[in-house]
N, C-alpha and C positions, 0 to 999 in steps of 0.2 A: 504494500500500500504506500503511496505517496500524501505526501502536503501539497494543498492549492493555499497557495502567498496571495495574498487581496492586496495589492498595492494601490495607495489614494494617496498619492501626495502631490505638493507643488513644485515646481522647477529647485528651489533654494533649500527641499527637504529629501529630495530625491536621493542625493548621493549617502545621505543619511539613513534612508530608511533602505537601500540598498547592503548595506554595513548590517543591519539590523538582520535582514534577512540572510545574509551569511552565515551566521552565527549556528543557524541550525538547517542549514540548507544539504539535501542530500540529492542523487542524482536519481533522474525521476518525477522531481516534482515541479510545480507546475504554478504561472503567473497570470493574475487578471488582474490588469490595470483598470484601476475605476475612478472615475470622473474625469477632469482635463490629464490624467495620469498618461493616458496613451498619444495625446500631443508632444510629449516628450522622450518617445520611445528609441531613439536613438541616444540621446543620454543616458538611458536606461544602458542601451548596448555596451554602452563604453563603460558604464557602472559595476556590468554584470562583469565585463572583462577584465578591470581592475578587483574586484574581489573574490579573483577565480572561482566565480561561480556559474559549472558547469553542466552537462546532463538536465537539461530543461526537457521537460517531457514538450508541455505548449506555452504557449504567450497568448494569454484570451484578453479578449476589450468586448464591452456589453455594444450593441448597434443602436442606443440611444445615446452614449454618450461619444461616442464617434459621431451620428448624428448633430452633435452642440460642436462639433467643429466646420469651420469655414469649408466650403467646397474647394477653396484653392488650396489651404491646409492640408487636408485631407488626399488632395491631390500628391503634393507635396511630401507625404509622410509615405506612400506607397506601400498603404499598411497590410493587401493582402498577397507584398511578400514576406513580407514580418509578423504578420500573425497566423495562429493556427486556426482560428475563427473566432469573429463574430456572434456573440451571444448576442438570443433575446432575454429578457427577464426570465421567462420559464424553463429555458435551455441551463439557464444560473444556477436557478432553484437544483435543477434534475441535479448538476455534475455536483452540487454539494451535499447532494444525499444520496452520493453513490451511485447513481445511475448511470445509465448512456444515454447519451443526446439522440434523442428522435427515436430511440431504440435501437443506432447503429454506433457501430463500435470507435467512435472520434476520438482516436489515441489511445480506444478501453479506457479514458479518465474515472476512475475510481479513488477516491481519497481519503485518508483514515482522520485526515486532519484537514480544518479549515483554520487559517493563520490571517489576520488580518493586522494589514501593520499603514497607520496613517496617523503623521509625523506633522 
């Protein structure tokens, strides 16, 4: 079983709360960026790279809060080669209580822990 990490932070707490989740990061497990979190997701890359943290199962972002970003942003960010998808709210709910998304196997994400870290 793996960890899903809920990252929510702003630009100036990111590199912070990327530290944070080092701490207990194993390979395997698994990141949703939530709120303007995924606007920064290449910070995020170089975050992840500085505190060798490796073996990422997925990188998920909810499709409302992707949504709250600019279409040129969005553009800009060429998020579905950077992510593993697109949540809606109920797709959220499913992979937090062990489920599979849609009932197909999207990575097998199953998780024994839900980790929420917003700095």
């Amino acid at each position: 079983m793996a960890t899903l990490y809920q990252l929510h932070s702003a630009m100036d707490t990111l590199s912070r709360s990327t530290e944070e989740m080092a701490l207990t990061w194993r390979a395997g497990d698994s990141i949703l960026l939530l709120g303007t979190t995924v606007a920064f997701i290449e910070w995020l890359n170089a975050y992840l790279d500085e505190n060798q943290i490796q073996g990422i199962m997925g990188i998920y972002a909810l499709a409302d809060d992707v949504a709250q970003l600019s279409p040129n942003t969005t553009a800009k960010l060429n998020l579905n080669a950077k992510l593993t998808a697109l949540l809606t709210d109920s797709e959220w709910v499913e992979m937090t209580q062990n489920t599979n998304i849609d009932g197909t196997d999207v990575n097998e994400a199953k998780f024994d822990k839900v980790v929420t870290i917003a700095l």
